[in-house]
C-alpha positions in Angstrom: 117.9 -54.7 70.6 119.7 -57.8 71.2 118.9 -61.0 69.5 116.7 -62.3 72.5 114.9 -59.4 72.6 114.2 -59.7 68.8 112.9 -63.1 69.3 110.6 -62.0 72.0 109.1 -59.5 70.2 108.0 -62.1 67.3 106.1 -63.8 70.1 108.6 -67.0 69.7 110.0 -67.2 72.8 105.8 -68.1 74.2 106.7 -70.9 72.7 108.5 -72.4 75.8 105.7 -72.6 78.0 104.2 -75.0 75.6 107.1 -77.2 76.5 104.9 -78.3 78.9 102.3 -79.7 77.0 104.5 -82.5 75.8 104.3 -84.4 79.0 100.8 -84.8 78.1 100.9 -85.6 74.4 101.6 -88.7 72.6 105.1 -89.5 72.0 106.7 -88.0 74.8 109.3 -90.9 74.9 110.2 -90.6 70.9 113.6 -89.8 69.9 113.2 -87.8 66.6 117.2 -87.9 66.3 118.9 -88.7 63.1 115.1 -90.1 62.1 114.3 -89.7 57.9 111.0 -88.3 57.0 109.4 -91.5 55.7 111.1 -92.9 59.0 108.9 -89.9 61.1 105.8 -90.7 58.6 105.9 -94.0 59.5 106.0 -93.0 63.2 102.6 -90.7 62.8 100.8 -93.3 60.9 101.5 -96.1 63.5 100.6 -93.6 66.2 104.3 -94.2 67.9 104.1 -89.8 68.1 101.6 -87.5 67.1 102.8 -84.5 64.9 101.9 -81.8 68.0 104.5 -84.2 70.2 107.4 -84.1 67.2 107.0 -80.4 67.2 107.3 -79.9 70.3 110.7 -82.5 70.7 112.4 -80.2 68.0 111.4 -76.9 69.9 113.1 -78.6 72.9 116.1 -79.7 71.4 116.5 -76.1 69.7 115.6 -74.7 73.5 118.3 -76.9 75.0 121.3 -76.9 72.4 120.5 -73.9 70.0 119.5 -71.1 72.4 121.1 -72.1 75.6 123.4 -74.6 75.7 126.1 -75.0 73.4 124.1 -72.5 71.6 124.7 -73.5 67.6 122.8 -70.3 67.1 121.3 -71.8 63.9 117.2 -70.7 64.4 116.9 -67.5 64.0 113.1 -67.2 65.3 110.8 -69.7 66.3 107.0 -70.1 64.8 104.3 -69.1 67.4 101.9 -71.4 65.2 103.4 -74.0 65.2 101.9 -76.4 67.8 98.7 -75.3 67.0 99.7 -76.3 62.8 100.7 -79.2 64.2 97.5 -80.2 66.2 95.2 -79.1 62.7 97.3 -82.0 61.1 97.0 -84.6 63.6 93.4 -83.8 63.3 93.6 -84.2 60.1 95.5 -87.6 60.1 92.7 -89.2 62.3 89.8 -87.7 60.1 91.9 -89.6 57.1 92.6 -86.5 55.1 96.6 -86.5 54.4 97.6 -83.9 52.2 100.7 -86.1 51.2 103.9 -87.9 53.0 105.5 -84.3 54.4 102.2 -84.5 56.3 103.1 -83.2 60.1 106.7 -82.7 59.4 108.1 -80.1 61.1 110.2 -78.1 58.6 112.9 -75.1 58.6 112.9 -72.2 56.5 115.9 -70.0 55.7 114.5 -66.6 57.0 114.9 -64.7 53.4 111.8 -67.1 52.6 108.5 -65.2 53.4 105.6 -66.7 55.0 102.4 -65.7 56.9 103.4 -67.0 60.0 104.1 -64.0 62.9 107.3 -64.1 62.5 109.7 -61.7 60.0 110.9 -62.1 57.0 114.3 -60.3 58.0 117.5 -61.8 55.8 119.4 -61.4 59.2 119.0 -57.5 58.8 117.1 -55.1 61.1 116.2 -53.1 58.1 113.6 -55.9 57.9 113.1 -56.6 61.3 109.7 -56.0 60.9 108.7 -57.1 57.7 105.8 -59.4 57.4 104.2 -61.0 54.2 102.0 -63.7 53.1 103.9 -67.0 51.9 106.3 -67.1 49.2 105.0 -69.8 46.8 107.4 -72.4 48.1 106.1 -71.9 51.8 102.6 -71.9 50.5 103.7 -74.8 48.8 104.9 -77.0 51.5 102.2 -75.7 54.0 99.8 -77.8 51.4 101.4 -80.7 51.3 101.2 -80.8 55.4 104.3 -79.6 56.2 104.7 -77.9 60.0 107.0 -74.7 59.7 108.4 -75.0 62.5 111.0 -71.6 62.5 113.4 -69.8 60.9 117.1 -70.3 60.2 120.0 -68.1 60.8 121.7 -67.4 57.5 124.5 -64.7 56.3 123.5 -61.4 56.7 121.5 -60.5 53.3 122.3 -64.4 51.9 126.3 -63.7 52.4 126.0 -60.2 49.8 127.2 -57.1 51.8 130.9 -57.6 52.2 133.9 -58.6 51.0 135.0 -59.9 54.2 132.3 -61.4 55.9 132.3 -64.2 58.3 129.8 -66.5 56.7 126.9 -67.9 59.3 127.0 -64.7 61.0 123.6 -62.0 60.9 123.4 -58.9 62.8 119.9 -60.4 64.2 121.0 -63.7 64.5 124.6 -63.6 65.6 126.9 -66.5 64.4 126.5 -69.8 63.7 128.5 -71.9 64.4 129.3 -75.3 62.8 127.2 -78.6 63.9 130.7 -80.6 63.9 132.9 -78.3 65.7 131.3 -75.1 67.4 134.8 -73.0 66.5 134.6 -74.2 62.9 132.9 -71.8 60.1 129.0 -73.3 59.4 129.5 -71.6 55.9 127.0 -69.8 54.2 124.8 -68.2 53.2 122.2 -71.4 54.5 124.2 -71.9 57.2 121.9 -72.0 59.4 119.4 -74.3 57.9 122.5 -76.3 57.6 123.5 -76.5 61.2 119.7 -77.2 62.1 119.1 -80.3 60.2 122.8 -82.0 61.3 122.0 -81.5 64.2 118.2 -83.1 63.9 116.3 -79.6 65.1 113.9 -80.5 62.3 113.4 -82.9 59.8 114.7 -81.1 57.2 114.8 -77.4 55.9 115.1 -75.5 52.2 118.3 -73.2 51.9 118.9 -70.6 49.0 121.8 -70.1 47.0 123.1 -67.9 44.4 126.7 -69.4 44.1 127.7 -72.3 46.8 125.2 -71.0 49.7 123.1 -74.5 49.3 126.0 -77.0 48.4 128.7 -75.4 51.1 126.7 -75.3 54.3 125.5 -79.2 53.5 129.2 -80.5 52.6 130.7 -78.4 55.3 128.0 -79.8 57.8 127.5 -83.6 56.6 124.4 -82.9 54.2 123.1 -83.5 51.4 122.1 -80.0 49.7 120.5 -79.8 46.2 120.4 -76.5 44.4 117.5 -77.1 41.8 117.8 -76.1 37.7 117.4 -72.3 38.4 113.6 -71.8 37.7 112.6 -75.1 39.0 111.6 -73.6 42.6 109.8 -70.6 42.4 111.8 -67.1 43.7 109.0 -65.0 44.3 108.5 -64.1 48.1 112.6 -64.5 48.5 114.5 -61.8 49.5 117.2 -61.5 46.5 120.5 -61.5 44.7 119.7 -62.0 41.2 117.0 -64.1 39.6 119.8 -65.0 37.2 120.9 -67.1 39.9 119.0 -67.7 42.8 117.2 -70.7 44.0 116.1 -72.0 46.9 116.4 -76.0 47.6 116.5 -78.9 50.1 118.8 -79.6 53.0 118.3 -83.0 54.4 120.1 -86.1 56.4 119.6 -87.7 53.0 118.8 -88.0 49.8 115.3 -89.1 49.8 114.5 -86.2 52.2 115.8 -83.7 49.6 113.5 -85.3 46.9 110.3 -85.2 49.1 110.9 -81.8 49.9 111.9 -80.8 46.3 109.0 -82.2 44.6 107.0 -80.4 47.8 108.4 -76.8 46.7 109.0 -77.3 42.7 106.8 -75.3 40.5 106.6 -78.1 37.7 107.5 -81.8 37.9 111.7 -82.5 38.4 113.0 -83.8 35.0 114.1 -86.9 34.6 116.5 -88.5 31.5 116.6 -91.7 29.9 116.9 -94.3 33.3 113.2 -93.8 33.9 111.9 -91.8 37.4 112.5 -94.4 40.2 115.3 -92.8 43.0 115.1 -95.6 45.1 115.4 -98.6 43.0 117.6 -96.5 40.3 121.0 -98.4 40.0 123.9 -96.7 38.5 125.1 -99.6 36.2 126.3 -97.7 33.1 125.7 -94.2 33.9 128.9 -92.5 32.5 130.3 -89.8 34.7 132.6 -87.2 34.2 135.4 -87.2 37.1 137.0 -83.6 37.5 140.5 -83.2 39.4 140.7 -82.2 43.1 141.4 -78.9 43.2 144.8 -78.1 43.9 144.3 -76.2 47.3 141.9 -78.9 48.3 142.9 -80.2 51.7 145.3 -83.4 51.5 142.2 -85.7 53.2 139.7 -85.0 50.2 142.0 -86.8 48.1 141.3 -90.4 49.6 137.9 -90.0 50.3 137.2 -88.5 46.4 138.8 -91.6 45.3 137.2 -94.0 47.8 134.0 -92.2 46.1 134.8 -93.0 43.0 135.8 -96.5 43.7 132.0 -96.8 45.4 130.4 -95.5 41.9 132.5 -98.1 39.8 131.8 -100.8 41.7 127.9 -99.7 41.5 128.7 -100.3 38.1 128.7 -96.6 36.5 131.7 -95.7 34.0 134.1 -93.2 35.3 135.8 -91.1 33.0 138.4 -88.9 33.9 138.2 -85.0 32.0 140.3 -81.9 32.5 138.7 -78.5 33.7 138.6 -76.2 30.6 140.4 -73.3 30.9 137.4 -71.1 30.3 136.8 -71.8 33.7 139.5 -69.1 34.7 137.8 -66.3 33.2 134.9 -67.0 35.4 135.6 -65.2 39.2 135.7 -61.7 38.2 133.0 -61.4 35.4 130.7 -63.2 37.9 131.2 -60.9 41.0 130.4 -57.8 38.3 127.0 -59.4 37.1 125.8 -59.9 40.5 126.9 -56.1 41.1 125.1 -54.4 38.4 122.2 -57.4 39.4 121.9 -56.8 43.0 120.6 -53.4 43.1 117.7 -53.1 40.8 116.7 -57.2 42.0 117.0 -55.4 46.4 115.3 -52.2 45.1 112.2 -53.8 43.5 112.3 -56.3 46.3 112.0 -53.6 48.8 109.2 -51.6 47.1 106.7 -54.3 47.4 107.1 -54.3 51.1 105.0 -52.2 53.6 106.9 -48.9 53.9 105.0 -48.4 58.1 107.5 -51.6 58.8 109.9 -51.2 56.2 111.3 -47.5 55.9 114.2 -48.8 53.8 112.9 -48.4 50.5 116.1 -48.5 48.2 119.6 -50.1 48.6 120.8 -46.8 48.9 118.6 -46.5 51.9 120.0 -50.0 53.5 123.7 -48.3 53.4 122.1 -45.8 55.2 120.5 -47.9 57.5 123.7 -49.9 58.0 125.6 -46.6 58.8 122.7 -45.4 61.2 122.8 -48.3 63.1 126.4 -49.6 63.1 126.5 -50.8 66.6 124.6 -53.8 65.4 125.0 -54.1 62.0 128.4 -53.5 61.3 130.2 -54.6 64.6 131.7 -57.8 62.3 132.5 -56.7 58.8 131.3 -54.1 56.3 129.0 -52.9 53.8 132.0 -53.0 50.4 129.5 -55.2 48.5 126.7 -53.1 48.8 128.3 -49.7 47.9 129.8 -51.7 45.0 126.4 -52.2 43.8 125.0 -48.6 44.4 127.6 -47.7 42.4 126.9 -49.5 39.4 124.7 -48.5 36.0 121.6 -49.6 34.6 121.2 -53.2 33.2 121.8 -51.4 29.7 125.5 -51.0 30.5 127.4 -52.6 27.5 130.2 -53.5 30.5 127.2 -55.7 32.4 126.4 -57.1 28.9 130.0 -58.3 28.5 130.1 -59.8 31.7 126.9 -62.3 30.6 127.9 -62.9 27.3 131.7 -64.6 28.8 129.3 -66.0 31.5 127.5 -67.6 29.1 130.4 -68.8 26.9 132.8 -69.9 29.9 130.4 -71.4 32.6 128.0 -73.6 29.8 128.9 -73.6 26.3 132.6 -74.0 26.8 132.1 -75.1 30.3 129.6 -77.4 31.9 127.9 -78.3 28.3 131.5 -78.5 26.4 132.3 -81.3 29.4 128.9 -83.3 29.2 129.3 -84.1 25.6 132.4 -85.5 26.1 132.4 -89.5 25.5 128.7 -89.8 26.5 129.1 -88.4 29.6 125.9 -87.9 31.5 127.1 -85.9 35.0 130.2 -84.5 36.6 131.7 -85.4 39.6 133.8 -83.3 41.8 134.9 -82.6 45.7 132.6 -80.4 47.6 133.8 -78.2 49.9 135.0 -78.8 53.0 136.6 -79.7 55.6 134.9 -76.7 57.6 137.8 -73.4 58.3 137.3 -71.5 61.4 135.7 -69.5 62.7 137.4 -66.0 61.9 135.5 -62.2 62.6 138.5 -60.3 62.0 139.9 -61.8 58.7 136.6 -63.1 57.3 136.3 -66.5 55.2 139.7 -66.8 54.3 139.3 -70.6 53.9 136.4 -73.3 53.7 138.3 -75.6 51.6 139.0 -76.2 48.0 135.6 -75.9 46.1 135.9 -77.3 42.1 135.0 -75.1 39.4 132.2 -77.0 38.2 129.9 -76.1 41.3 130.5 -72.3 40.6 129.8 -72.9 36.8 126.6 -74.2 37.8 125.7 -72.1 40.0 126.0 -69.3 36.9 124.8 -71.3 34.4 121.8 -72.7 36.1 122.4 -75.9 36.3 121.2 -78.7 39.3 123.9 -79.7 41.5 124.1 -81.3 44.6 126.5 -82.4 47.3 126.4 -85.7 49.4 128.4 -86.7 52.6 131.7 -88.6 51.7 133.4 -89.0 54.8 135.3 -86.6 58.1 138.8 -85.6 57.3 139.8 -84.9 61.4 136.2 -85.3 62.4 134.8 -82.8 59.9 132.5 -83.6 56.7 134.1 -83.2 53.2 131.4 -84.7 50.5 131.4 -85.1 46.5 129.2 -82.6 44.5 127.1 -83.9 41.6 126.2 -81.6 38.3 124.2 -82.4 35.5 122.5 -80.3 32.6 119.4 -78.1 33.1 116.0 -79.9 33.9 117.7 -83.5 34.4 117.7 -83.3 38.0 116.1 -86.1 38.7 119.1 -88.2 37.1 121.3 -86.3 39.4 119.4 -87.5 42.5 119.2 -91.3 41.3 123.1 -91.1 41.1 122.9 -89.4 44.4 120.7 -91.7 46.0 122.8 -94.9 44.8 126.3 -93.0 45.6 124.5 -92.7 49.2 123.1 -96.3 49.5 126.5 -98.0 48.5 128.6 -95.2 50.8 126.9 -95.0 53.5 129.5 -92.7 54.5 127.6 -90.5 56.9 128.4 -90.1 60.3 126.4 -87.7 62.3 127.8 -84.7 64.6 127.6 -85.2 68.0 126.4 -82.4 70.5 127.9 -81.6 73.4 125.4 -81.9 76.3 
């Protein structure tokens, strides 16, 4: 089964007949590129489009550039419902009943996010090619506050955890994305998809996952802003995982204010906010002081200016830069953390897999996936392997005193000596670093050799928990680089405020362009 055939068998590809139907609605002459969301909400309420018209413009731009075209290969498989979602909410916007300001927003979902729509819940795997659920708490979440879900995303195979080598955007469903700047240039994963959709205004936003760099390195690699959320904030059930130590899913947006609709949309409790009060659009960053890291040293040469031009945009803003040194506890970090998510991975995939319907998923264990894989290597392992996942199997219980070890210099190097030892240093209330970035490419045989030099500090975060995010800074030979934000657990919103007024005074966006 290749991937059009997959697609037609969730019933997506009926979905270009209903291309039709846009002559005859309202809005046929709107251009929903590079539009925000309180840009689109403004549209609906003035009547300029009607939420059944901006649904279908996305379906058309994904029809024209993502599955023939250029083909980006970012969706993965389109909703069947979602016209008709679309249609219940502009109904619903006449009768004067909005359910909030996503209302009628057509919205992407990374497809290791369950939802009741007829479409699988796959990972980018066969194993799950058939796997349908109800909606994960965050889908269910969104659906209530009058989002559309409009399709799934392509992602890395099993969120970019099956091999050592792996060639990041690329599923054995989905095939590889490719990046929204430069179509031979690695997307990055594991969100890469969602990433590649929302540059490339296929939707109005979408929520990526990430367990270490999958939200942050899509969106810097592919001129985003991605925010990966205090790890508890968004709710994991109804996600296919890696560890619940680690994973979260969060917003992928154009910009900031984007990310903070759809993040108070899909958060499980309010976002926390510190001492500067809960505005993020009239926050100013006068007096914020904020930790400035190095550039790493195998950080492209054309991160340096923009890093500093960054800077320079904060302190005129008025915040108080302070330049710290990475601790050296940050070293002891790379291999302890591959070993956690190891011993993590297979009773987190195991339990996963044993609450799914056994008549559509046979797979029941990760020892069954490898077998699977094996089975069905023509389409599953045609790219890269499987090392990862028999590296799991092959680990102990959760008991193990070795796994044990590995969380308590976790622990010790990512926060207390890490992130936390930095953020009480001379009042400092964030860090600041380079994201990732400029964008490698694309390479099947050797794998993600290179995306550019990522900082420590968005690793540590990723292990400790902490919110991060990552906003546009700039193209180094036409490709996005951006500056990544961390902060401590549960102050997210301050993170977004210095986002959001990094953003405003920058304005260093500068969407892709696609090829017609």
């Amino acid at each position: 089964m290749d991937r059009r055939d997959f697609i037609a068998s969730t019933g997506a590809l009926s979905l270009a007949a209903a291309m039709g139907e846009l002559s005859m609605a309202a809005g046929r002459n709107f251009d929903p590129v590079e539009q925000s969301m309180a840009a689109l909400q403004s549209a609906l309420s003035s009547g300029s489009v009607t939420s059944e018209a901006l649904t279908a413009l996305y379906l058309e731009r994904i029809a024209r550039f993502d599955h023939h075209g250029p083909e980006y290969r970012s969706v993965l498989a389109l909703n069947p419902g979602a016209l008709a979602m679309a249609r219940t909410l502009d109904e619903e916007r006449k009768a004067r009943k909005l359910r909030g300001p996503l209302h009628g927003i057509p919205i992407i979902l990374k497809d290791n996010i369950e939802t009741s729509d007829p479409i699988a819940t796959t990972a980018g795997s066969y194993a799950l090619a058939r796997s349908m659920r109800g909606d994960a708490p965050l889908a269910a979440n969104l659906r209530a506050a009058g989002a559309v879900i409009l399709a799934k995303s392509n992602l890395s195979e099993w969120a970019n955890f099956r091999s050592t080598r792996s060639c990041s955007g690329w599923s054995g469903i989905g095939g590889q994305t490719r990046n929204a700047y430069a179509r031979d240039r690695n997307p990055s994963g594991s969100s890469a998809g969602s990433a590649v959709a929302t540059a490339l205004s296929f939707c109005a936003g979408a929520i990526g996952t990430e367990t270490n760099g999958s939200i942050l390195s899509p969106s810097s690699l592919n001129g985003l802003v991605g925010y990966k959320p205090t790890v508890g904030l968004v709710s994991g059930k109804g996600v296919v995982p890696i560890t619940p130590r680690q994973d979260t899913a969060g917003p992928m947006c154009r910009t900031v204010n984007d990310a903070v609709l759809l993040a108070n949309a899909i958060a499980q409790r309010p976002i926390g906010f510190g001492a500067h009060g809960n505005d993020v659009e009239g926050f100013r960053v006068r007096g914020v002081r904020i930790g400035v890291m190095p550039v790493p040293k195998d950080a492209h040469p054309g991160i340096t200016a923009h890093y500093a031009a960054a800077r320079d945009v904060l302190e005129r803003e008025g915040a108080v830069a302070i330049d710290l040194k990475l601790p050296t506890v940050f070293d002891e970090l790379d291999g302890p953390s591959l070993e956690a998510l190891l011993f993590e991975f297979k009773p987190a995939i195991n339990e996963y897999l044993s609450t799914l319907d056994p008549g559509q998923v046979p797979s029941r264990t990760l020892a069954d996936l490898i077998s699977f894989n094996q089975a069905h290597a023509d389409e599953e392992l045609v790219v890269f392997g499987q090392e990862l996942f028999a590296m799991a199997q092959a680990k102990g219980p959760l008991t193990d005193s070795t796994y044990q070890q590995h969380l308590a210099t976790l622990s010790r190097a990512a926060d207390t000596e890490g992130l936390a030892s930095l953020l009480n240093q001379q009042g400092v209330e964030l860090l600041m670093a380079p994201s990732a970035g400029p964008a490698g490419l694309i390479d099947p045989i050797w794998g993600d050799l290179r995306t550019g030099g990522r900082s420590p500090i968005a690793g540590a975060a990723a292990i400790a928990g902490y919110p991060s995010v990552t906003v546009p800074a700039g193209l180094v030979s036409g490709l996005p680089v951006g500056i990544t934000l961390v902060t401590r657990r549960n102050q997210d919103g301050l993170l977004l405020q210095v986002a959001r007024a990094y953003e405003r005074a920058a304005t260093a966006r500068i969407a892709p362009r696609v090829p017609v």
